[in-house]
TITI-686913 format. One record per residue: residue in one letter; residue number from 1; y negated, x, z of N, C-alpha, C, CB in turn. Coordinates in Angstrom, 2 decimals. Atoms other than C-alpha are relative to their C-alpha. Glycine has a CB too. Layout:
PT   code   pos      n_yy      n_xx      n_zz     ca_yy     ca_xx     ca_zz      c_yy      c_xx      c_zz     cb_yy     cb_xx     cb_zz
PT      a   NUM         Y         X         Z         Y         X         Z         Y         X         Z         Y         X         Z
...
END
This chain:
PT   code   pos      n_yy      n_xx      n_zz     ca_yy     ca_xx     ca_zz      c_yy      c_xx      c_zz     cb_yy     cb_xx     cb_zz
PT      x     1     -0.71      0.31      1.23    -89.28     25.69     41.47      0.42     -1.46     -0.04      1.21      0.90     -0.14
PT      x     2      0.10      1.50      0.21    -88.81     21.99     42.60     -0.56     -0.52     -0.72     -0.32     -0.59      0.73
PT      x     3      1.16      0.66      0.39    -92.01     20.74     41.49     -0.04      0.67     -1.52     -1.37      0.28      1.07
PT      x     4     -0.72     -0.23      1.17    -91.43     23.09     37.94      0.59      0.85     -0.57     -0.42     -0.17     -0.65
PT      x     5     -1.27     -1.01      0.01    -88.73     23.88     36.61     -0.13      0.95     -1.13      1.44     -0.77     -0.17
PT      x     6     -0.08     -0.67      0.84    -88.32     26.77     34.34      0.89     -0.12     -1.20      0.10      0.82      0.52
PT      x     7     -0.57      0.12      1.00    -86.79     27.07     31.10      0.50      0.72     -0.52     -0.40     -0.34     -0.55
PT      x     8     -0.58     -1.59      0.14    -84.49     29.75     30.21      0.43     -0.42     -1.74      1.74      0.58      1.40
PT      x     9     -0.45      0.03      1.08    -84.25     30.74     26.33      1.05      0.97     -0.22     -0.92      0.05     -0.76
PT      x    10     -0.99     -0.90     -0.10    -81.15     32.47     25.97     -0.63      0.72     -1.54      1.75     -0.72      0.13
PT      x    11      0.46     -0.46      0.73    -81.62     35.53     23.95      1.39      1.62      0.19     -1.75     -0.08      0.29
PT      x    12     -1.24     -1.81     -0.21    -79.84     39.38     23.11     -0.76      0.38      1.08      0.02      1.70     -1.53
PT      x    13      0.18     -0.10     -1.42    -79.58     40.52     26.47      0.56     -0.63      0.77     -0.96     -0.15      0.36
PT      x    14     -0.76      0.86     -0.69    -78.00     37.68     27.73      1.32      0.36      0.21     -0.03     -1.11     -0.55
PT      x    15     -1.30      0.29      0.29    -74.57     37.45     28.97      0.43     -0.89      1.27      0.88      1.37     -0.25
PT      x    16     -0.45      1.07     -1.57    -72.51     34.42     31.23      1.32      0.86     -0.01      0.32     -2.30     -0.14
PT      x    17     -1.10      0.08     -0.88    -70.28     35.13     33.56      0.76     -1.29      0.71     -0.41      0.72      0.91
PT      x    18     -1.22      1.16     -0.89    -67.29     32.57     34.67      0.66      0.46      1.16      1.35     -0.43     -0.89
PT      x    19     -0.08     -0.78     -1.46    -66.41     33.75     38.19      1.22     -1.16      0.42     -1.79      0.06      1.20
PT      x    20     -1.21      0.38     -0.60    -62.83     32.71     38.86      0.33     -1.50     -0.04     -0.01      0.44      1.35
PT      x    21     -0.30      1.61     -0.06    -62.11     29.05     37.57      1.44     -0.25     -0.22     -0.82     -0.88     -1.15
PT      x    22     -1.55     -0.02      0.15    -58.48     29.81     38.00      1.13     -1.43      0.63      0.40      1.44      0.88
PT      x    23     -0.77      1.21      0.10    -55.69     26.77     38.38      0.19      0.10      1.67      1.51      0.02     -1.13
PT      x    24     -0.36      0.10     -2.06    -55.18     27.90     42.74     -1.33     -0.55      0.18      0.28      1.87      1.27
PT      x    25      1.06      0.09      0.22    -58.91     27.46     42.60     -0.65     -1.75      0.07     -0.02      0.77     -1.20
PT      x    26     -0.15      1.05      0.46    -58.36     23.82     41.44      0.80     -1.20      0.46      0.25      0.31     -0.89
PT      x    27     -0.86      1.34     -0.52    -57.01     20.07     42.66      1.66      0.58     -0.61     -0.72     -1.89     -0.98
PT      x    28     -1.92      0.27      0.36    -52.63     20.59     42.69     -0.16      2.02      0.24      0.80     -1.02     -2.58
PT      x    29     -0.53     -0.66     -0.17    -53.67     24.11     43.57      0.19      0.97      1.38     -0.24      0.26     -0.88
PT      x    30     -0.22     -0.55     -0.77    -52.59     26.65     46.38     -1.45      0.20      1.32      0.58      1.02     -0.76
PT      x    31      1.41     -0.42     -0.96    -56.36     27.39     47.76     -1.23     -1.00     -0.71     -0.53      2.06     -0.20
PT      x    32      1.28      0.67      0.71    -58.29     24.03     46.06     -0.61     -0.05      0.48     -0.19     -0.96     -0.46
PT      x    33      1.12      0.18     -0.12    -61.96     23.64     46.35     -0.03     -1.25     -0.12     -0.72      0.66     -0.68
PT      x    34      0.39      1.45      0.21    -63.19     20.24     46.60     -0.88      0.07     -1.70     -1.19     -0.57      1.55
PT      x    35      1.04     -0.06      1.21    -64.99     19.25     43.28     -0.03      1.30     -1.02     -1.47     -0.06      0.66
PT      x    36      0.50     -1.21      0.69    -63.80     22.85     42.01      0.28     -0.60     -1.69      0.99      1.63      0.54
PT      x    37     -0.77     -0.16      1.77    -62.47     21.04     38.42     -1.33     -0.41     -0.30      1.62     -1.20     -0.79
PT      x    38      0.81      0.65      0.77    -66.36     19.41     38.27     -0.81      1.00     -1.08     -0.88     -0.76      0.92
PT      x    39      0.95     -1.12      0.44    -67.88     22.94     37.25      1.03     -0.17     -1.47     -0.07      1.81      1.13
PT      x    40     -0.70     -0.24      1.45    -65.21     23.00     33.93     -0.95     -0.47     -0.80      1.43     -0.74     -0.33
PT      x    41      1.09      0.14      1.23    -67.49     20.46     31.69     -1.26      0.57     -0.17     -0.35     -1.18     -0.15
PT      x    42      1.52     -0.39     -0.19    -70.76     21.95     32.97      0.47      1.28     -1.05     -0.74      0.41      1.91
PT      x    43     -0.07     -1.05      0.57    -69.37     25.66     31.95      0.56     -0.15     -1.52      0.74      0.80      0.85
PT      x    44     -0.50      0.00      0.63    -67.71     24.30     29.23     -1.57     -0.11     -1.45      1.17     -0.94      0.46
PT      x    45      1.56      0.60      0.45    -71.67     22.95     27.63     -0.28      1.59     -0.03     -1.15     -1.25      1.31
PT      x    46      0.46     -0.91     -0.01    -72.58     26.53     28.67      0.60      0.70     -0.77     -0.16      0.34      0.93
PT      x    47     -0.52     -0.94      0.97    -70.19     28.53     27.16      0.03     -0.16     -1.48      1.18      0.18      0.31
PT      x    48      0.82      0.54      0.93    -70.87     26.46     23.87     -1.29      0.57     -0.75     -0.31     -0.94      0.55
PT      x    49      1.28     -0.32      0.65    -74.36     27.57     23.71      0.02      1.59      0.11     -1.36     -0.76      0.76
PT      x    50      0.09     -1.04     -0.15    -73.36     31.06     24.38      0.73      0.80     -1.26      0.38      0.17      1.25
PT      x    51     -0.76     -0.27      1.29    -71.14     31.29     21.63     -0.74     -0.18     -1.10      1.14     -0.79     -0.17
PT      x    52      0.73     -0.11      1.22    -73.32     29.92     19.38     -1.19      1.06     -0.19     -0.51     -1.27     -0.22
PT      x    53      1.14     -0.81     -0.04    -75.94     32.43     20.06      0.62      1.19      0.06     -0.98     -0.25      1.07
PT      x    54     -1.00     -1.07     -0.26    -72.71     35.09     19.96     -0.71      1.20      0.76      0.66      0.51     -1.40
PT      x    55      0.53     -0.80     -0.77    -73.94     36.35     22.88      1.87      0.14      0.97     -1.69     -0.77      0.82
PT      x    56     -1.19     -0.32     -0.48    -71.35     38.20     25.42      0.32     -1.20      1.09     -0.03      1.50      0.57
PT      x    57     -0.69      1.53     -0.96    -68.94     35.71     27.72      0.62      1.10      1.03      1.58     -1.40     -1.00
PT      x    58     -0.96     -0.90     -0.62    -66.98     37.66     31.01      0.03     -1.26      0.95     -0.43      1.71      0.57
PT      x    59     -0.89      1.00     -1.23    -64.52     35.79     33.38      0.62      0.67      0.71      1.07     -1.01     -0.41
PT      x    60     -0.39     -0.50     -1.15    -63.83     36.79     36.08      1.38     -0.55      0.72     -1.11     -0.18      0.80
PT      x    61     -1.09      0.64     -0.34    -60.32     36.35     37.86      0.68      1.11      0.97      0.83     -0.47     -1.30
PT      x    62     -0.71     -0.99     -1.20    -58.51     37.31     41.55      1.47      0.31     -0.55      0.14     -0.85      1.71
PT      x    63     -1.54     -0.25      0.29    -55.34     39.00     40.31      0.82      0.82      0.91      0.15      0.66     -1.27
PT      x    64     -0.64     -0.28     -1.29    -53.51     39.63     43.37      0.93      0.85     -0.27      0.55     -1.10      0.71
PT      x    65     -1.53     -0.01     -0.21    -50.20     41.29     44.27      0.39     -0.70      1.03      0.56      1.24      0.18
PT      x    66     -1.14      0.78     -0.89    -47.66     39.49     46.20     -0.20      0.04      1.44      1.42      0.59     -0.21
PT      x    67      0.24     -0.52     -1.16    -48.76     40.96     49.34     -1.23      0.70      0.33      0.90      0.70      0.20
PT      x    68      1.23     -0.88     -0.02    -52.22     41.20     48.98     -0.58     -0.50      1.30     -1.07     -0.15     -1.34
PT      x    69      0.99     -0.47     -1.17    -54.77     42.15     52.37     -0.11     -1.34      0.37     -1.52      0.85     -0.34
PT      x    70      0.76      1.18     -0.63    -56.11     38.48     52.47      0.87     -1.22      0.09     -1.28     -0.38     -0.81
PT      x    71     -0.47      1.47     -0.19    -53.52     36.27     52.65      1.25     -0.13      1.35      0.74     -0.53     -1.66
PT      x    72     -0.13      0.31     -1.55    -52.39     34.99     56.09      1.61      0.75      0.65      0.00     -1.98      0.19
PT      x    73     -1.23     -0.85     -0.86    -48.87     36.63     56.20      0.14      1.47      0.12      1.31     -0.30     -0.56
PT      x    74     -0.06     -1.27     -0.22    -50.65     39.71     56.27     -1.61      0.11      0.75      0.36      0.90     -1.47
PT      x    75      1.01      0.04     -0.68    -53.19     39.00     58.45     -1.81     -1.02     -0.56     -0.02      1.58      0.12
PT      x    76      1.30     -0.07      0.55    -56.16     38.00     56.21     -0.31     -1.37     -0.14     -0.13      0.79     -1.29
PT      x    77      0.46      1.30     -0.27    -57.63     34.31     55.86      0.36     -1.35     -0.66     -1.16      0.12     -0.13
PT      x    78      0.03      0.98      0.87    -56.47     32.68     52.89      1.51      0.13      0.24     -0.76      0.14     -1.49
PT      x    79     -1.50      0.08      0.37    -52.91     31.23     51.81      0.36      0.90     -1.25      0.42     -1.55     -0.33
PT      x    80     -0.36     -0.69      1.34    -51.15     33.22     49.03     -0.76     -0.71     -0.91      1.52     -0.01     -0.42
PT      x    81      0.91      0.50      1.08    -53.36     32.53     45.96     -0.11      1.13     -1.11     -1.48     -0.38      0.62
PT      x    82     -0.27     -0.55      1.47    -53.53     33.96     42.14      0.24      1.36     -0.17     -1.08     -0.26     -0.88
PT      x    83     -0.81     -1.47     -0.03    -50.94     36.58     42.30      0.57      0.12     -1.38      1.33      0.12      1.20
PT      x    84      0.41     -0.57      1.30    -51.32     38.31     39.40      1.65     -0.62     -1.05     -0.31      2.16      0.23
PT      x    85     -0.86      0.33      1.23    -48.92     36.56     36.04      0.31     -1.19      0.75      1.31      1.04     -0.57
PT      x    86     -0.69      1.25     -0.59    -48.46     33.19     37.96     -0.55     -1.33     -0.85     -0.39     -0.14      1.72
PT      x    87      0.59      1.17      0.72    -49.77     29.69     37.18     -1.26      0.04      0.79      0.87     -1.49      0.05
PT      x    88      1.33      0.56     -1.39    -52.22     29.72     40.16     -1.00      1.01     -0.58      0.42      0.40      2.21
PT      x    89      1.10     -1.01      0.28    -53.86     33.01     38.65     -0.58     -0.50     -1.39      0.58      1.65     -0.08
PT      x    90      0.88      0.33      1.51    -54.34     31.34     35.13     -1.16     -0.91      0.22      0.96     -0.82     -1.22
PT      x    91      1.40      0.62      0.42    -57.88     30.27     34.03      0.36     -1.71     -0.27     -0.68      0.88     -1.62
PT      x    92     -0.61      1.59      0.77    -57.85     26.48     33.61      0.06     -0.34     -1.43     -0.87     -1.21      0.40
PT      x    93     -0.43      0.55      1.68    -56.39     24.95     30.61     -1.36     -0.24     -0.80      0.96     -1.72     -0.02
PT      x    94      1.51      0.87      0.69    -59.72     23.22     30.05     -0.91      0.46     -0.08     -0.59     -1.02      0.52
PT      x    95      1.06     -1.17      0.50    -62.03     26.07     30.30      0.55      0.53     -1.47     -0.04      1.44      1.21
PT      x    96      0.55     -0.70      1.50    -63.09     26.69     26.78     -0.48      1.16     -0.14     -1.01     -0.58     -0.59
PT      x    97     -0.22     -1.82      0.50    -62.80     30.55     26.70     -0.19      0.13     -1.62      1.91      0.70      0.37
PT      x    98      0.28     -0.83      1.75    -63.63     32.13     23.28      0.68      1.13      0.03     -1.69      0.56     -0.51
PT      x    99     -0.90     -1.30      0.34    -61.30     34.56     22.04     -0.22      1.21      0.39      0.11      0.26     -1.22
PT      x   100      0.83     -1.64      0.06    -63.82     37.42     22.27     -0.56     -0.05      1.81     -1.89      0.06     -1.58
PT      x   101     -0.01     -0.50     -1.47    -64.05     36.95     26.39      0.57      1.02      0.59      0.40     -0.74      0.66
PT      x   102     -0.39     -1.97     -0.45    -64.21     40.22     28.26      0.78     -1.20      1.38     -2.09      1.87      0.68
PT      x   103     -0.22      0.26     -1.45    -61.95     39.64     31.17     -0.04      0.47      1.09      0.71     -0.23      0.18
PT      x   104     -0.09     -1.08     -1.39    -62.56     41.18     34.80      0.91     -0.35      0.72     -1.18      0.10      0.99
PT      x   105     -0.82      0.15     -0.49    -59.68     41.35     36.52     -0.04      1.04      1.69      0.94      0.17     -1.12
PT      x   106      0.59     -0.89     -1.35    -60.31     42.15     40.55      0.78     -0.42      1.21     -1.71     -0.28      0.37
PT      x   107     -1.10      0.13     -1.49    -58.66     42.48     44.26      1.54      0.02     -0.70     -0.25     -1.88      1.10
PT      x   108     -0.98      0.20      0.41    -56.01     43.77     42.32      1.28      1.51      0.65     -0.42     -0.26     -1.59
PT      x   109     -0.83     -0.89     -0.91    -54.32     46.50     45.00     -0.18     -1.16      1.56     -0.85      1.97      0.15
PT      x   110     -0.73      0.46     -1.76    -52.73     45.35     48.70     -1.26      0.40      0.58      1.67      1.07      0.87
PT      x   111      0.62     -0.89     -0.80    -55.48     47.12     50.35     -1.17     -0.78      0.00     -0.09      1.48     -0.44
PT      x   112      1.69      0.47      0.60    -58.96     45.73     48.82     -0.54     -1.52      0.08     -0.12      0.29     -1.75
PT      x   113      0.30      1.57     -0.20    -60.28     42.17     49.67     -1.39      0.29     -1.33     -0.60     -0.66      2.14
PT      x   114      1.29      0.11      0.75    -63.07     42.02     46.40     -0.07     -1.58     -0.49     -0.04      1.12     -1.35
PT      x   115      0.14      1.30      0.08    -64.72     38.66     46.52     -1.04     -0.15     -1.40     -0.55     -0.59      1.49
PT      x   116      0.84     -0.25      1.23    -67.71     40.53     43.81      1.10      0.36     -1.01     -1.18      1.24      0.18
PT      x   117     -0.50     -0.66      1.39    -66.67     40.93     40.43     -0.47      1.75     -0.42     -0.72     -1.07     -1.26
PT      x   118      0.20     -1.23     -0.29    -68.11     44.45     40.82      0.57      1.17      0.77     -0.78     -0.13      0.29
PT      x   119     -0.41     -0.32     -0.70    -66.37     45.45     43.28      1.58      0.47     -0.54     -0.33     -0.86      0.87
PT      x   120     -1.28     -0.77     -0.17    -63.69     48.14     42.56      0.33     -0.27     -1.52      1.20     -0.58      1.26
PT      x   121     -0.40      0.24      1.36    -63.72     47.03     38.66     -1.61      0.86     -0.99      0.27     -2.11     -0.20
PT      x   122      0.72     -0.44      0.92    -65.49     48.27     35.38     -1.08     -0.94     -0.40      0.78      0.36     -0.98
PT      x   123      0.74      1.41      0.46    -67.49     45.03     35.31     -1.78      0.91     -0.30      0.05     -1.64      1.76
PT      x   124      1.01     -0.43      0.57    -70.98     47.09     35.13     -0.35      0.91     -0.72     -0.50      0.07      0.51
PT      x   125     -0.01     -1.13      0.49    -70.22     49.52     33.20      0.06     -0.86     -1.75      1.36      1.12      0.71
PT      x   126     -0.39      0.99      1.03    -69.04     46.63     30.93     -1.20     -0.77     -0.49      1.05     -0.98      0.53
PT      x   127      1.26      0.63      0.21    -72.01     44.72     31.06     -0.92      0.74     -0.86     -0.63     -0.24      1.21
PT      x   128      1.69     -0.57      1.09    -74.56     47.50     29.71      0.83      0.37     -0.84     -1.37      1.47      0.46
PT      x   129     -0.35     -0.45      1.30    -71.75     48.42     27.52     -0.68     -0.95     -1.01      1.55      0.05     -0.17
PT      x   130      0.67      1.18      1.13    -72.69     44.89     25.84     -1.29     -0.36     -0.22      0.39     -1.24      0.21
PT      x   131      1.64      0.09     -0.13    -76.31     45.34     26.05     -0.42     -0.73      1.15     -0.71     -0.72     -1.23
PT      x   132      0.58      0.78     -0.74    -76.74     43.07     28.85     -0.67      0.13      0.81      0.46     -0.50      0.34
PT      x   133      0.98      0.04     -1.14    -79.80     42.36     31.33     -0.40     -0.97      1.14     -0.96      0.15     -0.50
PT      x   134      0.51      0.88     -0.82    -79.91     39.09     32.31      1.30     -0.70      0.32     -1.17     -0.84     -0.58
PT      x   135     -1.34      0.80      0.18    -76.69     37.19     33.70     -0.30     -1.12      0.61      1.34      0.60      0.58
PT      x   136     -0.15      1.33     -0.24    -76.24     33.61     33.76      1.47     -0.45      0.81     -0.14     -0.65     -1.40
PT      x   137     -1.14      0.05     -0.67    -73.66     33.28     36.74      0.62     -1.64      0.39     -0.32      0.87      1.24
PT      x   138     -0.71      1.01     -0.48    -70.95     30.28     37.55      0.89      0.32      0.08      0.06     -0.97     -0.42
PT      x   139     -1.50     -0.22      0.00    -67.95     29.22     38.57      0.53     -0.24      1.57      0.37      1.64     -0.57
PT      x   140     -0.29      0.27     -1.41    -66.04     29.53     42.02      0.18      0.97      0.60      0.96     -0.72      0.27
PT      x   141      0.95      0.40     -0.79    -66.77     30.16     44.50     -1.26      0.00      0.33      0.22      0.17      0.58
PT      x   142      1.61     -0.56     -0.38    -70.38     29.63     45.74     -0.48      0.89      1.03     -0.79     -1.03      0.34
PT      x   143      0.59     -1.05     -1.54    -70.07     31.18     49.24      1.14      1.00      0.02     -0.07     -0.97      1.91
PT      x   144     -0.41     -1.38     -0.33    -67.73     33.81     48.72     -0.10      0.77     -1.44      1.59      0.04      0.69
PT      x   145      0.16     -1.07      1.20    -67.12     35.22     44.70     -1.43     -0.15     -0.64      1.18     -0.23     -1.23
PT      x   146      1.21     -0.06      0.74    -70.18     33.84     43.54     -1.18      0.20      0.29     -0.13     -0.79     -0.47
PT      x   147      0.90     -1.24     -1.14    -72.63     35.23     46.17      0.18      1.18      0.12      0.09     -0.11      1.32
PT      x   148     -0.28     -1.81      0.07    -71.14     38.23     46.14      0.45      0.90     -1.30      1.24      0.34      0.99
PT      x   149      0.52      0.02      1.10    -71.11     38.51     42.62     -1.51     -0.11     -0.37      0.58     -0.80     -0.44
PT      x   150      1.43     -0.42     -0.02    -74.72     37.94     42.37     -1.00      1.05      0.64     -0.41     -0.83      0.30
PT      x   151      0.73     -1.53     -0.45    -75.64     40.13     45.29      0.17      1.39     -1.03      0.79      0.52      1.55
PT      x   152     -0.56     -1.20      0.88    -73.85     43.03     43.07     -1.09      0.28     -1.16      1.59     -0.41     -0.74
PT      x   153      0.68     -0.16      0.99    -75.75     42.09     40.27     -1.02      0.32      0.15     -0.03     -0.73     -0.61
PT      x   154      1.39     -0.91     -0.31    -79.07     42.22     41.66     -0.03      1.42      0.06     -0.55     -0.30      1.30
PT      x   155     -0.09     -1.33     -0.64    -78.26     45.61     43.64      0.01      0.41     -1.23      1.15      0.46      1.02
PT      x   156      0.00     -0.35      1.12    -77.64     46.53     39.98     -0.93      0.19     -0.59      0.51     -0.52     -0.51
PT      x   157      1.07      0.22      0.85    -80.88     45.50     38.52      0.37     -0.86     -1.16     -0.52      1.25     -0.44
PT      x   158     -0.38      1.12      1.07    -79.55     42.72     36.43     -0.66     -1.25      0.52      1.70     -0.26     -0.18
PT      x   159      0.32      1.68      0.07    -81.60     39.37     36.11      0.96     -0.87      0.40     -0.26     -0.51     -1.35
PT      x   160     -0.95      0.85     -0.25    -79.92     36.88     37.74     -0.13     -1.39      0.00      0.40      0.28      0.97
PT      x   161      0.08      1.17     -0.10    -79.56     33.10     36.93      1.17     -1.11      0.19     -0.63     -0.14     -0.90
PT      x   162     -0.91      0.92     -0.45    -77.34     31.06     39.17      0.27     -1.17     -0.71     -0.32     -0.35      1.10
PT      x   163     -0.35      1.12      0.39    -76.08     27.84     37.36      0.71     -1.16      1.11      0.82      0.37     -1.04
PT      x   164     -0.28      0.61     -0.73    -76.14     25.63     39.73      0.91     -1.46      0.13     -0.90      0.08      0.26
PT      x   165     -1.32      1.08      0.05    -74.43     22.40     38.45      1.11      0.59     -0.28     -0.06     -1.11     -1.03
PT      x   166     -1.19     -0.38      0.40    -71.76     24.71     37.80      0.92      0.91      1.15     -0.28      0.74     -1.28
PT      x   167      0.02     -0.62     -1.78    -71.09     25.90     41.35      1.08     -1.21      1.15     -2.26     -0.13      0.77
PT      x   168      0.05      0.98     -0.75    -69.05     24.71     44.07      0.81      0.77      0.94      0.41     -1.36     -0.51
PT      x   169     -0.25     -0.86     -1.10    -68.17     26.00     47.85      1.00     -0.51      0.50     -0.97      0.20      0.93
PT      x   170     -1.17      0.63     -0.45    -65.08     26.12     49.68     -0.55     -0.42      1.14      1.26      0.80      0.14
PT      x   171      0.75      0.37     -1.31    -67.39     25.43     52.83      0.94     -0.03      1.12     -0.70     -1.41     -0.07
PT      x   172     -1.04      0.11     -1.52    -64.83     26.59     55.51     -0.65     -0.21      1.48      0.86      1.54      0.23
PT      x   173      1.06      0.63     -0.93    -68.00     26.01     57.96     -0.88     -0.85     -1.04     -0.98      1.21      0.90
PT      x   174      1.22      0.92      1.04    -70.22     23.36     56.50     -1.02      1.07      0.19     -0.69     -1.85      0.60
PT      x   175      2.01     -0.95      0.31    -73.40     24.33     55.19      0.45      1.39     -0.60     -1.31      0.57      2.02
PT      x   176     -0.40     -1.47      0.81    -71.49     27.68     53.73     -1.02     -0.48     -1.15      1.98      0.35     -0.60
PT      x   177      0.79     -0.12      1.46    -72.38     26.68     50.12     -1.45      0.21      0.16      0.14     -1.35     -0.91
PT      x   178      1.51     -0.19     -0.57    -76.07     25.76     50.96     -0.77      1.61      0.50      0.05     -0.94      1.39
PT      x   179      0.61     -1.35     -0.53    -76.73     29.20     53.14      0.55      0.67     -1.35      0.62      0.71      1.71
PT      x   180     -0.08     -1.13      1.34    -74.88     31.25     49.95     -0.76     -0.19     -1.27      1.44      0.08     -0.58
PT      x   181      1.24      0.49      1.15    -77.52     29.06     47.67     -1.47      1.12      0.60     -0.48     -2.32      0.26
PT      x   182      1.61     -0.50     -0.75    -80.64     29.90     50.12      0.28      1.55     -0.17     -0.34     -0.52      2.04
PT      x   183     -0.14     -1.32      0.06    -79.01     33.82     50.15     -0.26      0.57     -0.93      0.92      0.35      0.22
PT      x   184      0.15     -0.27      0.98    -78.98     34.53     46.55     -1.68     -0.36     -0.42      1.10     -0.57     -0.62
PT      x   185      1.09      0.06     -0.01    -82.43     32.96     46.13     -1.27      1.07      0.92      0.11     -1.18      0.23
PT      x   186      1.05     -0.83     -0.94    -83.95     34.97     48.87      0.01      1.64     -0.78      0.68      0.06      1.97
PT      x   187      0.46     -1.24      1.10    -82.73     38.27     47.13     -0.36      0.09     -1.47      0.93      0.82     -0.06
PT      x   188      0.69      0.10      1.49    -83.70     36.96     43.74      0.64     -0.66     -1.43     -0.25      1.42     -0.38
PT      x   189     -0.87      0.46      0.69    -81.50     35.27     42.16     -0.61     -1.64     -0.14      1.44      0.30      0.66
PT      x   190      0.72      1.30      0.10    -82.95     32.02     40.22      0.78     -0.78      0.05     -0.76     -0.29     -1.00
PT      x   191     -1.19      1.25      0.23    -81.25     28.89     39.92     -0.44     -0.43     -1.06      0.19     -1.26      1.06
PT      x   192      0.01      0.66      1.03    -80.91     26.57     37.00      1.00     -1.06     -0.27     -0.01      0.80     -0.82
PT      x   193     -0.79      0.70      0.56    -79.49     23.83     35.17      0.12     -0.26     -1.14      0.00     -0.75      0.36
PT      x   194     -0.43     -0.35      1.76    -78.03     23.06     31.52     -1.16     -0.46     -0.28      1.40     -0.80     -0.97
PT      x   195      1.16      0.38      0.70    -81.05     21.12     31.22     -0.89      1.35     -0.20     -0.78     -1.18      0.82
PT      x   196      0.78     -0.94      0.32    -82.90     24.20     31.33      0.12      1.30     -0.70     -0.37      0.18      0.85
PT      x   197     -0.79     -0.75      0.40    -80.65     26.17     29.71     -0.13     -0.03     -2.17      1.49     -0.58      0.90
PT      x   198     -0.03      0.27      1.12    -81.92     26.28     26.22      0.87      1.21     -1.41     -1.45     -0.26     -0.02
PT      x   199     -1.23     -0.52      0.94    -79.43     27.26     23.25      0.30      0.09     -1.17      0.84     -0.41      0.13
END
């Protein structure tokens, strides 16, 4: 796909997914990503052409409790991060959401670490509610929600097209992002960019 690239015509069937571009997520917040605010204008171009083609939009978002499984004063890896009605759990200001966004709301019991948007939510049930077949995935993370969000989808039988300028890894070992790129590709998951993203 180096040498050429494909060209995706968005069509009915389509639907993007935004995979957690929440304000902890983000520079000033609790669990930032390097570079996580660069994915906003990319998704922002995308969600644009998705609207105009009023095709379906879903965002995805970790809505914690206070004392949820994964965060370090209960053993689990991360610092407290977007516990559910806070500032850290809201979507960024600057993501251009459309009114009519489905929201998935996930890892939302003490118990459940869900890094997929599938995982433990109505998200595919949601999807073919809206006709959808093919998903156009971004957002954050690359090596944990947004790999494991795509795996889901495949396992599903849903088309999958990574957006890759719209991507970015917390890389707690280097090379994370990279191997969760090469992973998703190996089970089938394409990549892309807005350039190819026609709208």
């Amino acid at each position: 796909m180096d040498d050429e690239k494909v060209n995706y015509s968005l069509r009915p069937g389509d639907a993007l997914v935004v995979t957690d571009v929440q304000n902890d997520f983000l520079p000033g917040g609790s669990l930032a990503v390097a570079g996580g605010d660069q994915v906003v204008p990319f998704l922002n171009q995308y969600l644009r052409r998705f609207v105009r083609r009023g095709l379906p939009i879903f965002a995805t978002r970790d809505w914690h409790p206070p004392n949820h499984s994964s965060f370090l004063a209960n053993g689990g890896p991360w610092p407290p991060h977007c516990v559910a009605g806070t500032w850290g759990a809201r979507f960024s200001a600057d993501l251009a959401l459309p009114n009519y966004t489905r929201v998935i709301s996930k890892a939302t019991t003490k118990a459940v670490e869900a890094y997929s948007a599938f995982l433990g939510t109505d998200m595919e049930k949601r999807l073919r509610h809206a006709g959808a077949h093919r998903l156009f995935i971004g957002g954050l993370t690359t090596d944990y929600c947004v790999v494991n969000t795509v795996r889901d989808a495949l396992e599903a039988k849903f088309a999958t097209v990574v957006l890759a300028d719209a991507i970015r890894a917390v890389n707690v070992h280097p090379g994370d992002g990279d191997a969760a790129i090469a992973e998703m590709q190996r089970l089938g998951a394409e990549m892309a960019t807005l350039e190819q993203i026609m709208g």
